[in-house]
LUMVO-779330 format. One record per residue (C-alpha): residue in three letters; x, y, z. Coordinates in Angstrom, 1 decimal. Layout:
LUMVO-779330
  type      xx      yy      zz
   ALA       X       Y       Z
...
//
This chain:
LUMVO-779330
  type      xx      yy      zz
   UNK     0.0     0.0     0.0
   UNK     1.0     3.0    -1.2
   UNK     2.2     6.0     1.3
   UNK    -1.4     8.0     0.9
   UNK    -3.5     4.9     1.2
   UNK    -1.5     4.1     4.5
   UNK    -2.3     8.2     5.3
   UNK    -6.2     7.8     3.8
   UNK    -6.1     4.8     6.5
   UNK    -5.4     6.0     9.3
   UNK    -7.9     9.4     8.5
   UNK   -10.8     7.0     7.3
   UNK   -10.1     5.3    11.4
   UNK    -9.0     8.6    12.7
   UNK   -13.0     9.9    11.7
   UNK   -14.9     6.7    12.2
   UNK   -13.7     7.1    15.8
   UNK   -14.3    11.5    16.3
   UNK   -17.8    10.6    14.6
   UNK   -18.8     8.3    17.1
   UNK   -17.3     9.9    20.1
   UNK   -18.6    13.5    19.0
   UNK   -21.8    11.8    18.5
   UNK   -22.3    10.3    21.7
   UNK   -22.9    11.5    25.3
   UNK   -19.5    12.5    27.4
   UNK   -20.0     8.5    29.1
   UNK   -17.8     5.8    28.2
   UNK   -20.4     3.4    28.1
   UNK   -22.0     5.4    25.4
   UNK   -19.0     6.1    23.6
   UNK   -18.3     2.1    23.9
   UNK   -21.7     0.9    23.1
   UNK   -21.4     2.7    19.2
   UNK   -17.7     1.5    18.9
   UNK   -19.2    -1.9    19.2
   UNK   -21.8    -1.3    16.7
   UNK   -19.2     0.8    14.1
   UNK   -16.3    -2.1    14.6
   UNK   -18.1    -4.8    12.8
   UNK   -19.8    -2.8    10.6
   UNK   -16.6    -1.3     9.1
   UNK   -15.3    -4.9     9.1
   UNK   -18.0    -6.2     7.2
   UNK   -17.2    -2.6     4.6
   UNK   -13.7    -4.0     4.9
   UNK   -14.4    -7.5     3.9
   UNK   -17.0    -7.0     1.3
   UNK   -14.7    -4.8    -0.6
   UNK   -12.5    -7.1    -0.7
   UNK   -14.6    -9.5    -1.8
   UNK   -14.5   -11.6     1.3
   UNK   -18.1   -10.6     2.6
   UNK   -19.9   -14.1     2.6
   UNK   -17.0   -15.8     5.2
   UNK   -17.1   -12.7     7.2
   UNK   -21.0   -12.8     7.8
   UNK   -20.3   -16.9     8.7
   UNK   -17.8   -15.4    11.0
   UNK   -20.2   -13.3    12.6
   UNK   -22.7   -15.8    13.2
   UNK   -20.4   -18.4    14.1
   UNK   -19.2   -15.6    16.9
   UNK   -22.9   -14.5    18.0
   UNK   -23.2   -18.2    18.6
   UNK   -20.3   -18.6    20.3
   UNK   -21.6   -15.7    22.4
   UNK   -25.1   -17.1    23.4
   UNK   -23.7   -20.3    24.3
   UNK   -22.1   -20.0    27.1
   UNK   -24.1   -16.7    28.2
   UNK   -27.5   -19.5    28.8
   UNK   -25.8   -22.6    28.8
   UNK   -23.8   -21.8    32.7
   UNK   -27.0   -20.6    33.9
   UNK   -26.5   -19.3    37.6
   UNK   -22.6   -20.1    37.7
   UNK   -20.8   -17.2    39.6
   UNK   -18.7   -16.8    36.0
   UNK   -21.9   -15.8    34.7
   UNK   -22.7   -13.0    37.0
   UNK   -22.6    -9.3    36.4
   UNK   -21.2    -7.2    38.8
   UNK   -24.4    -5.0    38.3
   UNK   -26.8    -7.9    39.4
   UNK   -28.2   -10.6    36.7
   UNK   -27.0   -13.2    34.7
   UNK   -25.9   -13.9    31.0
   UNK   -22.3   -12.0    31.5
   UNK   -19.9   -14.4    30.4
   UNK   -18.4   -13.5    27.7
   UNK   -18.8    -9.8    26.8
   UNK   -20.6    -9.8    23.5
   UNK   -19.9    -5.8    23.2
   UNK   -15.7    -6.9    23.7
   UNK   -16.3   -10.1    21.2
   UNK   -18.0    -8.0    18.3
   UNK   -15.8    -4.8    18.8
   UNK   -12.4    -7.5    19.0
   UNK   -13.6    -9.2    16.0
   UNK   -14.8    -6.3    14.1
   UNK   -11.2    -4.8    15.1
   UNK    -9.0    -8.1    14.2
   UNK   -10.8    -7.9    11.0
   UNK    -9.8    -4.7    10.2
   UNK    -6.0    -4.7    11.1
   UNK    -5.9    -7.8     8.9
   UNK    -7.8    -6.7     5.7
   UNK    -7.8    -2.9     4.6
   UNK    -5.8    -1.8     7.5
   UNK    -2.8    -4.4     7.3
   UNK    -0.4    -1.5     5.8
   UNK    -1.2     1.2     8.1
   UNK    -0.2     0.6    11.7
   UNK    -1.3     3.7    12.9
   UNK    -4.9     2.9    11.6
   UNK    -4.3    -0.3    13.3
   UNK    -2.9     0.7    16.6
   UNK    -6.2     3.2    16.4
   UNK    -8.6     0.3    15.9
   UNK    -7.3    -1.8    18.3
   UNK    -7.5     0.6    21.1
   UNK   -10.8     1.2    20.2
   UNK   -11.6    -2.4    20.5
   UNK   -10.1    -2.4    24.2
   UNK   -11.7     1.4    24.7
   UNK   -14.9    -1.1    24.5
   UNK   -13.9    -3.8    27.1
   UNK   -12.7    -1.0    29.3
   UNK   -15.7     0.4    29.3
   UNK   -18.1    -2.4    29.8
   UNK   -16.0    -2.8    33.4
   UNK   -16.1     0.9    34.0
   UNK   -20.4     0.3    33.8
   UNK   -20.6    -3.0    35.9
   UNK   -21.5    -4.7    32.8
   UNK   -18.8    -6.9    33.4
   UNK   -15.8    -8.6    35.3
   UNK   -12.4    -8.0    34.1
   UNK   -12.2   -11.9    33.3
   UNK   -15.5   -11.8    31.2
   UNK   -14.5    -8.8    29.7
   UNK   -10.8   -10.9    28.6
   UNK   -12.8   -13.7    27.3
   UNK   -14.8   -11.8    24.6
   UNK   -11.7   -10.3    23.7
   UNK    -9.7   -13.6    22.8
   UNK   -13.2   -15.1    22.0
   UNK   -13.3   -11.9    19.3
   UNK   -10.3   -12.8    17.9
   UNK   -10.0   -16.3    18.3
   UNK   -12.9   -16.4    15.6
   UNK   -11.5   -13.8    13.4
   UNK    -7.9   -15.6    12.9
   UNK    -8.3   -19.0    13.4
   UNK    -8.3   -21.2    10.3
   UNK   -11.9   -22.8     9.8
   UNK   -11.8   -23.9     6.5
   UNK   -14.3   -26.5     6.8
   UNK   -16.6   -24.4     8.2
   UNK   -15.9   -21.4     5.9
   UNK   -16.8   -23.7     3.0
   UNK   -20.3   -25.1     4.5
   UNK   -21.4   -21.8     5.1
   UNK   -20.5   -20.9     1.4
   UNK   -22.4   -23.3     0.0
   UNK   -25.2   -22.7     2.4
   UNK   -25.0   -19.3     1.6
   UNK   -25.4   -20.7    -2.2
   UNK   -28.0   -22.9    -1.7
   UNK   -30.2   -20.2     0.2
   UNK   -29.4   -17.1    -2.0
   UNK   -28.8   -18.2    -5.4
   UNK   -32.5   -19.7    -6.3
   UNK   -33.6   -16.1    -4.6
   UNK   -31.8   -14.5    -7.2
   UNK   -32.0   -16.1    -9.9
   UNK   -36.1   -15.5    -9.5
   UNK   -35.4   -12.0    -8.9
   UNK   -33.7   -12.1   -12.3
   UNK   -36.4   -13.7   -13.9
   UNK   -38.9   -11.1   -13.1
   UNK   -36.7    -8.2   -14.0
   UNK   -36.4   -10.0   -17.4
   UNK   -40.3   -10.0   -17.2
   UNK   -39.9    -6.4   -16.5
   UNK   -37.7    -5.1   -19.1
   UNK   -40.0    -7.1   -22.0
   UNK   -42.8    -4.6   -21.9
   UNK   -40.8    -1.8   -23.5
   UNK   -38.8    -2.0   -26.9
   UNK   -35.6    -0.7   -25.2
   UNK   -35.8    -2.4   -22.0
   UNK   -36.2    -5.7   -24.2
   UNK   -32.9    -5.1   -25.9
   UNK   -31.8    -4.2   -22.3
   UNK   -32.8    -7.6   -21.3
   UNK   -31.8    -9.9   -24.7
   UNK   -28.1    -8.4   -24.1
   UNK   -27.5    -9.8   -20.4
   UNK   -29.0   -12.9   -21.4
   UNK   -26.7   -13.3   -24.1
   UNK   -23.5   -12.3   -21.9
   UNK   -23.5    -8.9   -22.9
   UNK   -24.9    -6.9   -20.0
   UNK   -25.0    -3.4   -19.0
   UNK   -22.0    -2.4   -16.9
   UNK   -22.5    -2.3   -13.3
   UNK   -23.3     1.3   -11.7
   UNK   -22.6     1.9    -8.2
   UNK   -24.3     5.1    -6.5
   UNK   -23.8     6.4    -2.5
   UNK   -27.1     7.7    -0.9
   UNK   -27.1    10.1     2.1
   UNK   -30.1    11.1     4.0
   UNK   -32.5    12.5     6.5
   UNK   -36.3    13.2     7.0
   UNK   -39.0    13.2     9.5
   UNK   -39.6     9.8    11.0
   UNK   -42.7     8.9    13.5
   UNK   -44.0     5.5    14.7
   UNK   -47.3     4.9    15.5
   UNK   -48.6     3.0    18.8
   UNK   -47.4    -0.5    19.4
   UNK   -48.0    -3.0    22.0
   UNK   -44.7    -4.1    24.8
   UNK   -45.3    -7.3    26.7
   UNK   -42.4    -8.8    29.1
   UNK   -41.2    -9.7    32.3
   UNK   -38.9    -7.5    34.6
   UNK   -38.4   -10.6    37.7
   UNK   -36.2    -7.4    39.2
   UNK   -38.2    -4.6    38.5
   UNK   -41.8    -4.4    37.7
   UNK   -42.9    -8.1    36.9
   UNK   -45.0    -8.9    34.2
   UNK   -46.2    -6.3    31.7
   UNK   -48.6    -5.9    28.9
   UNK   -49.6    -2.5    28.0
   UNK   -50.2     0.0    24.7
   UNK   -47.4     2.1    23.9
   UNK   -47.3     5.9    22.3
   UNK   -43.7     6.5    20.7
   UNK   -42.2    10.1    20.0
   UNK   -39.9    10.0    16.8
   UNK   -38.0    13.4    17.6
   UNK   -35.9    13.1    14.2
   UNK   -34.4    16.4    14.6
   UNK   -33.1    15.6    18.2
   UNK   -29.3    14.7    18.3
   UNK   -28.1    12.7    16.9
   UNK   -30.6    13.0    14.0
   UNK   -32.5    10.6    11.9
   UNK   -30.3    10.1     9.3
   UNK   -29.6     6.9     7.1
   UNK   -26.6     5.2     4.5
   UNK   -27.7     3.6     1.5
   UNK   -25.1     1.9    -1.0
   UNK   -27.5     1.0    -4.8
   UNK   -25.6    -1.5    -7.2
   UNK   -27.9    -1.5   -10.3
   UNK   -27.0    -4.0   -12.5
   UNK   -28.9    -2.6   -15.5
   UNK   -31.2     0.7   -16.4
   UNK   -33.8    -0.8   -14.1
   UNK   -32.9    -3.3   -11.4
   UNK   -30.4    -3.1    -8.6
   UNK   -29.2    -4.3    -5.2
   UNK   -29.0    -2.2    -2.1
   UNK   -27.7    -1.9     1.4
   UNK   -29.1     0.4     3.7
   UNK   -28.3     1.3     7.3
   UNK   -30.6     3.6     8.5
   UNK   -30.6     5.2    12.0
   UNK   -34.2     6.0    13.2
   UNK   -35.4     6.4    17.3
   UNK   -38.5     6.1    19.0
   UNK   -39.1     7.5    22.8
   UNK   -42.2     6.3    25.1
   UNK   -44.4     9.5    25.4
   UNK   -45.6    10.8    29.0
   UNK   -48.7     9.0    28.8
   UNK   -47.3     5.8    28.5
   UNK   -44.7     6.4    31.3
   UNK   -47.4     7.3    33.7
   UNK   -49.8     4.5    32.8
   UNK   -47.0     1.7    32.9
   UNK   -45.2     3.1    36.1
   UNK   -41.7     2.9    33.5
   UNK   -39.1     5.1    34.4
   UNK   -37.4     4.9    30.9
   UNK   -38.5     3.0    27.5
   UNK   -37.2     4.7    24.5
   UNK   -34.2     3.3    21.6
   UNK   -33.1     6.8    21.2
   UNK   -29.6     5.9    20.2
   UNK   -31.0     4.1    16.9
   UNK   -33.4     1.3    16.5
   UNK   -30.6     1.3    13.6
   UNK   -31.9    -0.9    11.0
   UNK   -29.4    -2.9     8.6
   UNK   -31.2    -4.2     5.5
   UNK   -30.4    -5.9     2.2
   UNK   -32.9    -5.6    -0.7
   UNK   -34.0    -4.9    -4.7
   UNK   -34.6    -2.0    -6.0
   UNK   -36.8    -1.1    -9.3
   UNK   -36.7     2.1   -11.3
   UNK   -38.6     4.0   -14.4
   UNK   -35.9     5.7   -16.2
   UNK   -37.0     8.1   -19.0
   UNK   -34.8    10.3   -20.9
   UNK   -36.8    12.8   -21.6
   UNK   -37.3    13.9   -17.9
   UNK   -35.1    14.9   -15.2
   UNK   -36.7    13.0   -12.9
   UNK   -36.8     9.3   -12.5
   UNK   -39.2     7.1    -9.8
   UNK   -38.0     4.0    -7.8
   UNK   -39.4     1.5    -5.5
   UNK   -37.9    -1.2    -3.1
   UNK   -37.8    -3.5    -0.8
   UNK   -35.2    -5.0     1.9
   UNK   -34.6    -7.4     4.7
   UNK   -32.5    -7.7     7.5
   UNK   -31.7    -7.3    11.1
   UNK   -32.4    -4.3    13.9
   UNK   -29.7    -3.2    16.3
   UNK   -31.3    -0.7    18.6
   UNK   -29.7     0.5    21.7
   UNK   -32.5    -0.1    24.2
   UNK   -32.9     2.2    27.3
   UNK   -35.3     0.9    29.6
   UNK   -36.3     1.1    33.3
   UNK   -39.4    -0.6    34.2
   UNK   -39.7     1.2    37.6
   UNK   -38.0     3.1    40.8
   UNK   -35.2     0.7    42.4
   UNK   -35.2    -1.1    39.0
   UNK   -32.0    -1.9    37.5
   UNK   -31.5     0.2    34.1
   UNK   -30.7    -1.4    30.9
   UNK   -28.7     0.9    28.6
   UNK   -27.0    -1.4    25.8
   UNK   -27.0    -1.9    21.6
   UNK   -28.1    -5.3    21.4
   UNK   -29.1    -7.5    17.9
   UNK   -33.1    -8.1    18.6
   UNK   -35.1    -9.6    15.4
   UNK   -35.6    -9.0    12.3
   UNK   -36.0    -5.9    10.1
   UNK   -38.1    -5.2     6.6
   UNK   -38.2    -2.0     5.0
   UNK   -40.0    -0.8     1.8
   UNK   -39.1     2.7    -0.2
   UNK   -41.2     4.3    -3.2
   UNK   -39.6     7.8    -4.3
   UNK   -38.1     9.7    -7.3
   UNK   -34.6    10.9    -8.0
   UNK   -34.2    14.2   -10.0
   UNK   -31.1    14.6   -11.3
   UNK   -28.7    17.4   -10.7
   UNK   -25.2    16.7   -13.2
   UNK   -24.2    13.4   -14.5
   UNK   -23.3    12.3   -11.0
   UNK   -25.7    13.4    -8.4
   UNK   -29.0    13.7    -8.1
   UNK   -31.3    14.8    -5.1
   UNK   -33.9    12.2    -3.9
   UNK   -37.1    12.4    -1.8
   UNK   -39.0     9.1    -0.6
   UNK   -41.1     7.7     2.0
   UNK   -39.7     4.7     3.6
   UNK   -41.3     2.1     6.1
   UNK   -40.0    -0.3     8.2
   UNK   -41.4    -3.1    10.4
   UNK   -39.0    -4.2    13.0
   UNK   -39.1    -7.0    15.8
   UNK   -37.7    -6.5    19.0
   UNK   -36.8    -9.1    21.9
   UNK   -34.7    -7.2    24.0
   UNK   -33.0    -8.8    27.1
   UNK   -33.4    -6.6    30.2
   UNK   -30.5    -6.2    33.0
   UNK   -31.5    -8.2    35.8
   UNK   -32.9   -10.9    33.6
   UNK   -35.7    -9.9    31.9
   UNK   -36.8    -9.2    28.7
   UNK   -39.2    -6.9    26.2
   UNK   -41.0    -7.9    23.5
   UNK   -42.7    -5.5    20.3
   UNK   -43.1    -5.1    17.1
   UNK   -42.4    -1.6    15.7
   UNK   -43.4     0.7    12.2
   UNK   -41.5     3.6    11.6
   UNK   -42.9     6.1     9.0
   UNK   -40.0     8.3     7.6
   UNK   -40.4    11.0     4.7
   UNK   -36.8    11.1     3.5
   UNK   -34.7    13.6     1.6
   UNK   -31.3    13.3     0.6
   UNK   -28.4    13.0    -2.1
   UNK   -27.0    10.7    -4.2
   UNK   -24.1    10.0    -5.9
   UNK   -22.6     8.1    -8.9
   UNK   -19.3     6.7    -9.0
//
């Protein structure tokens, strides 16, 4: 790697890191609990650019499994204890995913830039340092999601890199090949877009486009129902919840969309999009909760299709979509006085998101965009002390934002 890159590195770390801390509250626990989030996530960037993004997700799961296991399977073991009262502490999941996401890094597009390195790896231990600083977790649970981390990130599973490959194979590739099929179906009903469609079936298919979407809106939800059990707080629960949005509150509603169109009219996208929710007063004084809000990010990460009407002779140009994936809120709950707090990012359920908006285009690069986007989301959120939260949540979101060609 060239001097620059090494220098464009160690930036690229250098802001990944100022965003987050800038971004989050003067705690270390806050500052910790994005890390943990933004380490694997820039791994996963890492890996898929390098082409490597199917035996990273294995990875992952492989590690989230690793996780659970032991966090259930030694029950009330005094390992298993957190200093803060409740169980399921051994290992640290926040130290595992911010090691691995880390490990990943240094070895992929990091590996010629030890000062990006030296900066991700301190983040990664900034993480573990602060789950001890919170009572999350003992200094010996906090070691052994470290190693587990990077145990999972270096070792050499070959086997099981290649059954989750074809897994990956056998699960995706029929989904996509119907997908193709009904873009072919799509591209028949005009002249053009049937030329558009006899080329790639011939082998001579449009070259692949690649566009960057930023954005923000106004985002609301409307009421859902949260059912649970707080065994340290307030017991059972089962009650109708109002939810604020508050987009404009900091940090904002905002989202990340990356659009790979493979022709004039089809694509594939990946979208991170950062939405909150609060409980209003109502529901606080009905339910007797002290806190019940995600208001660092329900943070949805979802992989979809997307269609589009192209027309030359118009500026503008309408889409539609759809995605799928998984929701990584940071949930912020209290169930009552003299209840413990849970204040953590945690991977809940599944996510499913659909867009319908129009691009107008600005220069042969970028174009502004304005859409409304829903997304359902499930959450089963484990509460400090050993309980847990269950609902389903909509988000509404009228989006604007900008997009850009490469």
């Amino acid at each position: 790697m060239s001097c620059l890159m090494r220098h464009l590195a160690l930036l690229g770390m250098l802001a990944i890191v100022s965003l987050v801390v800038v971004l989050s509250d003067r705690q270390a626990q806050l500052i910790g609990d994005r890390l943990q989030v933004v380490l694997p996530l820039a791994g996963l960037a890492c890996a898929i650019a390098q082409g490597d993004g199917v035996r990273y997700t294995g990875r992952y799961l492989l590690l989230e499994s690793a996780i659970k296991g032991p966090k259930f399977g030694l029950g009330d073991a005094p390992i298993n204890q957190r200093p803060s009262g409740g169980g399921h502490g051994f290992p640290s999941g926040h130290t595992a995913a911010a090691s691995f996401g880390a490990t990943a890094l240094v070895m992929g597009c990091l590996r010629d830039s030890p000062g990006a390195q030296a900066l991700a790896v301190l983040s990664a231990g900034f993480v573990g340092g602060s789950r001890i600083d919170a009572g999350k977790h003992t200094i010996w649970q906090t070691l052994a999601g470290a190693v587990l981390g990077y145990a999972v990130a270096v070792l050499k599973l070959g086997a099981f890199d290649r059954a989750f490959r074809g897994l990956w194979l056998r699960a995706v590739t029929p989904v996509l090949r119907g997908v193709r099929r009904r873009a072919r179906r799509w591209r028949r009903r005009g002249a053009i877009l049937a030329l558009s469609a006899l080329a790639a079936a011939t082998g001579s298919a449009t070259k692949a486009e690649m566009e960057l979407w930023v954005y923000t809106g106004h985002q609301s939800a409307p009421h859902s129902n949260v059912r649970g059990s707080d065994p340290a707080g307030a017991g059972d629960f089962d009650f109708t919840a109002g939810w604020e949005g508050r987009p404009f509150d900091m940090p904002p509603h905002w989202g990340l969309r990356g659009v790979w169109w493979r022709s004039e009219t089809f694509g594939y996208t990946l979208d991170f999009n950062h939405t909150k929710i609060y409980a209003d007063d109502e529901t606080l004084a009905a339910s007797g909760f002290e806190m019940l809000e995600f208001t660092d990010g329900l943070n949805n990460l979802t992989a979809g299709i997307i269609r589009r009407w192209p027309d030359p002779s118009r500026a503008w140009t309408p889409y539609a979509g759809a995605s799928a994936g998984v929701v990584i809120p940071h949930v912020e709950v209290r169930t009552g006085p003299g209840a413990p707090v849970t204040q953590e990012y945690q991977l809940v359920g599944p996510s499913v998101a659909v867009i319908f908006g129009a691009t107008w285009r600005l220069t042969d690069r970028t174009a502004l965009f304005g859409e409304y986007k829903g997304t359902w989301s499930r959450i089963d959120a484990d509460l400090t002390g050993g309980g847990a939260l269950e609902t389903e949540v909509i988000t509404n979101a009228l989006n604007i934002g900008l997009a850009y060609r490469f």
